[in-house]
Structure formats: structure tokens, C-alpha cells
N, C-alpha and C positions, 0 to 999 in steps of 0.2 A: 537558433531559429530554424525550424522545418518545414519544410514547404510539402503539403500533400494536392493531391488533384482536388483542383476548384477552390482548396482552403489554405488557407495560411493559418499554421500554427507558430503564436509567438510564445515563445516559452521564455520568459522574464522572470514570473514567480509563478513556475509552475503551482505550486499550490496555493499560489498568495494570486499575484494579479496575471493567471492565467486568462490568455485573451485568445481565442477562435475568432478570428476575423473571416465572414465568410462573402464569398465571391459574388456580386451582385447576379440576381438570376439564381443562386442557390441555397438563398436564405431559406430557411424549413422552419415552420408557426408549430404552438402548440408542444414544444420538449416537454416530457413531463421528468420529476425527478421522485422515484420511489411513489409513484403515481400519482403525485401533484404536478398540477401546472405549474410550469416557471412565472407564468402569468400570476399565481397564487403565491408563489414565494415573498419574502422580505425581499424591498430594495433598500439598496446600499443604503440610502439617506438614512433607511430607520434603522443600520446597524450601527452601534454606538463601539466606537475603537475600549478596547481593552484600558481603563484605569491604571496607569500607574503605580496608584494607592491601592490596588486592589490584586496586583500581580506583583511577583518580584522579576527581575529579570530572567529572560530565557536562558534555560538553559538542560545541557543533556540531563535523563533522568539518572537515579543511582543505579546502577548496576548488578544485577547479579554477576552471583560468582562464575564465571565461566568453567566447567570441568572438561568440557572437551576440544583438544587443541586441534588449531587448520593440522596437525599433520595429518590426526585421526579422521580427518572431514577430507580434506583434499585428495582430488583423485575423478576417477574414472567409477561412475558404479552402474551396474547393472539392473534395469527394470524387471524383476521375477514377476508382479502381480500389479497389475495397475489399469487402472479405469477411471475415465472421466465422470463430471457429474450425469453427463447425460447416457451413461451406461455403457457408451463404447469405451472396449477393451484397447490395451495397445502394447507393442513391444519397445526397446530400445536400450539407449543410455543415456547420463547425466553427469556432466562435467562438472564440478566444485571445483572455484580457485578463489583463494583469499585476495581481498586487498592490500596490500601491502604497508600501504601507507593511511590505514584507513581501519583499527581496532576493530572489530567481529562482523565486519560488512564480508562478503561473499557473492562472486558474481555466478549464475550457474546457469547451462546450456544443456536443453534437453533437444536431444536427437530421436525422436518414434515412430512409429508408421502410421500414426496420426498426425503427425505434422512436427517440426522444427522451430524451439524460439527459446526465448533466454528471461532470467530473472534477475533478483538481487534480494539477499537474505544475512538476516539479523540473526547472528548468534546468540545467544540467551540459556546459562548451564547445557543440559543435552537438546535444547530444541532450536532447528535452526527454520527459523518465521519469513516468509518470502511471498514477494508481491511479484508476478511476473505477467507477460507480454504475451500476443499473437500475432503472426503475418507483419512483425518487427516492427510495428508501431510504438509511438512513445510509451512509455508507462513509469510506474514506479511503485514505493512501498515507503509505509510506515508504520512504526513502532511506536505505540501508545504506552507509556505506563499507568496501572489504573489505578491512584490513590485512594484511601480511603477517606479522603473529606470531599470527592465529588468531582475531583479534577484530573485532568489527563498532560502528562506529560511525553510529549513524544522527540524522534527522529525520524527524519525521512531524506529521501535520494530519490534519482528518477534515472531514465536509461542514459540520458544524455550526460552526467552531472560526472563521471569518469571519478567514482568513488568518494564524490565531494557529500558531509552530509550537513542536514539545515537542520532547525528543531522548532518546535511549535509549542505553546503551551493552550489549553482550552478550560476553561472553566465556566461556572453557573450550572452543574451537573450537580445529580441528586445523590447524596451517601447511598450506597450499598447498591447505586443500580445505573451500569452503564448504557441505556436507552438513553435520549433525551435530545435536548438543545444546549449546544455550548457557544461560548464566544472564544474566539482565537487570537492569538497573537505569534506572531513567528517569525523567522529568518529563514533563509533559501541558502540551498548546499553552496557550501566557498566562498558565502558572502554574508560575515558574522554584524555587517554595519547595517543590510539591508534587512526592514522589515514590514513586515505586512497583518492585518485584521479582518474579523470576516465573523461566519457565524458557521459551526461543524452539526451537524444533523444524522446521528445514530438510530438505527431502528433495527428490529429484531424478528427474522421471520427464519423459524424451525432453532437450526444452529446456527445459522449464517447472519452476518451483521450489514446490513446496507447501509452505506455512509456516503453524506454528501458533504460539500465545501463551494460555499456561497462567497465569495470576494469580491469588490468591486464590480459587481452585478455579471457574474462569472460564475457557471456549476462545474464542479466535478465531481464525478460519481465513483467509488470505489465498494469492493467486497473486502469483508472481513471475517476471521476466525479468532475466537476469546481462547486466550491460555495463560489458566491460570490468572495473574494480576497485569495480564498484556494481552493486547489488542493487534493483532499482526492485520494491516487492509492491506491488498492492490489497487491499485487506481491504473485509469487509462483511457483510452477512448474508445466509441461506442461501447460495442460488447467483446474486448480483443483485451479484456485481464480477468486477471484470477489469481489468487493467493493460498498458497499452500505452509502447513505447518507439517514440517519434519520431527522426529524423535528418534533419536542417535544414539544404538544400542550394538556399539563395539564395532562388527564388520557390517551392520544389518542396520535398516532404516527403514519407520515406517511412516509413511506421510495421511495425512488428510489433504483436500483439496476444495475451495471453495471458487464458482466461474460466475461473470457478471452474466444476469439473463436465467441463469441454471438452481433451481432453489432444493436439489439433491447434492449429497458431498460424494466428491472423487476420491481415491484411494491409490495408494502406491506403495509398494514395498522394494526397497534398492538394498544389493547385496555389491560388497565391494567387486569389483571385475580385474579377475588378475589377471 
């Protein structure tokens, strides 16, 4: 549980029964989500929990092959070329360290002259997929796998979850096209008994994917980038995430960059730093 000014964040299911308790006197009307009112959203009542007949149990997706090992990835690397979506330029570095206890997760810290804050990223053959934070507020990421009968299989983790990860499964989505409406069902990082349903909401504006997560009359909003047959989002609060996809090419690394609020992509290129 974290406490911010005026608000209490209870993080229970972060993605499941995420609850923003706000302080009387600073209740704020009218949130919208991907420019709907919250007032226009489903409530809870009319979301119907995930069928058992209709889902098999949760669980992680298959795997690609991973070819490149934390030794290739871990380390210190250097920012040569990088800019945010909103044009500003920046210098610095970028720390990768594996989880240890925790197969192709990856915690990673960037230091810039645009500012300082940290991520968490999914290994996946040479790309490594990352939902990260601002001004160290909560956040997190998840990794969809995008099947081809319509359904989304994912993992996720959040800053707070110390390498623990949860998985989702979402279905009622269309072959060949991930925009849409899904229904959910999931467990939360380190807690494989606990589970949660809701309703997941994709939409698609340029290259960037906006994704919301309706729970127990609960939004949370994250950014996305598609690769390939995976869905890499960040999630977080107000507009303080953004999710970047890496491609890891020996000593050399190039990133794309998607930021809540920002509907231009950022860029980075990281060269190992000896």
C-alpha cells in the first residue's frame, strides 16, 4: 500500500481490484478514459466474470525461444541518440539487471538530462518489451501474447511486486485484429490463488495502442506497442508511463518509445559503455 498526497493508493490487484481511494474534498467528476466518460463506461454489474467453460485455466503463454542471454543484456549502456515522443532530445545511461529468481524479467534504470526513473522488461528472442515509470510513481508492464483465435494471453508485474509476476488471460476478441473488447480473467504477481475479472479495452491511434482495465468499477489506463504476435503496454498513473520496445543487436540497441498523453514515438539508441 502507498500513500500519495491527498490519495491513498491501495494496491491489492493492481490490475484486478485496483482501488484509488480519494480524499474527501478531492474527489475530481467527469475522468474520461480514451475520451469516454467514465460515466459512459460499463459497470461492474453488467460485466459478466469469465466462464469456466469457456477459458481454461490461467496460465503463462508459450514462450519464444530466447537467443540472447542477461549476460549479453546486463550492464551499463550508453544513450548515443535518443528523444522522447515529444521531440526533446536527451543524453545519459541505462542500467539492465536481470531478476534472478524471476526467468526473462529485467529491471532497468535510466539516468538522462531529462530526468531519472526506472522500468521492468520482458525478454522475448532479441527484444526486450518494457513498461516503465516517472517522478517514481507506481507503474508496471505487461506482456500480451496475441493468438490467433482472438485471444490474449499475458504476464505482468508492477514496481512494487520485487520481481513477483501475475498473468491474465482476455478473450471475446476478433481473429486477425487486436483492437476490440475483451473480457479478463487473472492472478496478481506472487499470488497464483488470487484472482480477479473485468473487461480490457484496446484501441489504436497511428502506431501506439491505448489500453484500458475496467475491475470492479476501477480504470486503469496504459500505452502500448505491437511486436510482432506481442503486445508490450505500460500502465501507471495519470500521464507518468510509457513503454518502450528494445531490439538487441550485439553491443548496440535500438529502442522505440511510446508515453501516455504523447501520440508521436520516441527513439533511443544504446551502445554498450565500457
Amino acid at each position: 500500500m502507498g500513500y500519495l498526497r491527498h490519495r491513498t493508493l491501495t494496491v491489492s490487484l493492481i490490475l484486478g481490484t485496483i482501488a484509488l481511494a480519494v480524499a474527501p474534498g478531492d474527489r475530481t467528476s467527469g475522468a474520461t478514459i480514451s475520451g469516454t466518460s467514465l460515466a459512459e463506461t460499463q459497470s461492474v454489474s453488467e460485466i459478466s466474470p469469465v466462464s469456466t467453460s469457456e477459458i481454461s485455466p490461467v496460465r503463462s503463454p508459450i514462450l519464444a525461444a530466447t537467443n540472447v542471454s542477461p549476460e549479453e543484456i546486463e550492464g551499463t549502456w550508453e544513450l548515443r541518440d535518443a528523444k522522447r515522443p515529444d521531440n526533446q532530445k536527451y543524453t545519459g545511461t541505462v542500467e539492465i539487471e536481470a531478476f534472478r529468481d524471476t526467468n526473462n524479467l529485467y529491471n532497468l534504470s535510466w539516468e538522462t538530462s531529462a530526468g531519472d526513473y526506472t522500468g521492468l522488461g520482458f525478454l522475448e528472442g532479441d527484444r526486450l518489451l518494457v513498461g516503465y515509470g516517472l517522478n517514481e510513481e507506481i507503474y508496471g508492464a505487461v506482456l500480451y501474447k496475441i493468438n490467433g483465435d482472438g485471444t490474449l494471453e499475458g504476464r505482468w508485474t508492477y514496481s512494487q511486486a520485487n520481481g513477483a509476476v501475475g498473468t491474465e488471460k482476455a478473450i471475446g476478441g476478433i481473429r486477425g485484429k487486436l483492437e476490440g473488447e475483451y473480457r479478463i480473467d487473472g492472478t496478481d504477481p506472487g499470488q497464483p490463488d488470487s484472482t480477479y475479472n473485468g473487461l480490457l479495452r484496446i484501441n489504436k491511434v497511428k502506431d501506439i495502442y491505448q489500453v484500458s482495465w475496467i475491475v470492479e468499477d476501477q480504470v486503469l489506463l496504459g500505452v502500448g506497442l505491437r511486436v510482432d504476435d506481442w503486445l508490450i503496454v505500460g500502465w501507471g498513473q495519470g500521464n507518468n508511463f510509457a513503454v518502450m520496445d528494445y531490439k538487441i543487436e550485439r553491443d548496440k540497441v535500438k529502442g522505440r518509445s511510446a508515453m501516455s498523453g504523447q501520440e508521436n514515438l520516441g527513439k533511443e539508441e544504446l551502445r554498450r559503455k565500457n
